[in-house]
N, C-alpha and C positions, 0 to 999 in steps of 0.2 A: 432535626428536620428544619430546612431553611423556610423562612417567612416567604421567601421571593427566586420564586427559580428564576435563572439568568437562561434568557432565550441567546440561542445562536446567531448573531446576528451576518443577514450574506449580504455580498458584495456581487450586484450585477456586474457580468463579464468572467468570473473566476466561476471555474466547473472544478464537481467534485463527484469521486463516485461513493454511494453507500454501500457497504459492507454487508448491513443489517439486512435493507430493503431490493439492494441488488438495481438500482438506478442511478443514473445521472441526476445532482441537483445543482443548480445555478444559484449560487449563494450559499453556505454552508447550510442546511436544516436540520443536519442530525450531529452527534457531538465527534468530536475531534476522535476519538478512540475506536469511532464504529464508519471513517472514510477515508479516501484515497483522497489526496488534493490539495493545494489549487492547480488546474490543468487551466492554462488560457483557452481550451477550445472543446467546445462537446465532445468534438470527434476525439480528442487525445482521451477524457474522462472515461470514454465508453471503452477504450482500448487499456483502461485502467485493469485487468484481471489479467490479459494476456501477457504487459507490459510489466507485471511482476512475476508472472510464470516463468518469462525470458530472465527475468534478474537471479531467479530463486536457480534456475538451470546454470546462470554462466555461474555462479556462486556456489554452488554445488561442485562444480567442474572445476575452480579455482585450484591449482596445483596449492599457490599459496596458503589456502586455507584448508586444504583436506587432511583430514587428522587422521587417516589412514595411513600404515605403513607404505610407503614406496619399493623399496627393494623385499629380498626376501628376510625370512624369517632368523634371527642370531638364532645359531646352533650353538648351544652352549652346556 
């Protein structure tokens, strides 16, 4: 158990979304592992859910990266 928990310290101007709480916070307040960020802009922070749903899709979709057979099946 630490003597001295280490507060999150934020930075006005950098947005961040939380994970946990499901908001926008300007300045880090929750730990690095439970948000999205730094976004320079509320408005990009609050688009933080969509803005990995589009990444997790093109990534998904990635020819490059799909570990699925392409052609068909070796007959062998």
């Amino acid at each position: 158990m630490a003597l001295f928990k280490k507060r999150t310290v934020g930075k006005p101007g950098e947005w961040y979304y939380c994970l946990v709480h499901k908001k926008v916070e300007e300045g880090p307040e929750c730990p690095a592992k439970d948000r999205f960020g730094p976004y320079t802009t509320r408005a990009e922070a609050q688009q933080a859910m969509d803005l990995a749903r589009e990444r997790n899709l093109e990534w998904e979709n990635d020819p490059r990266w799909h570990d699925a057979p392409t052609g068909p099946p070796d007959e062998n």
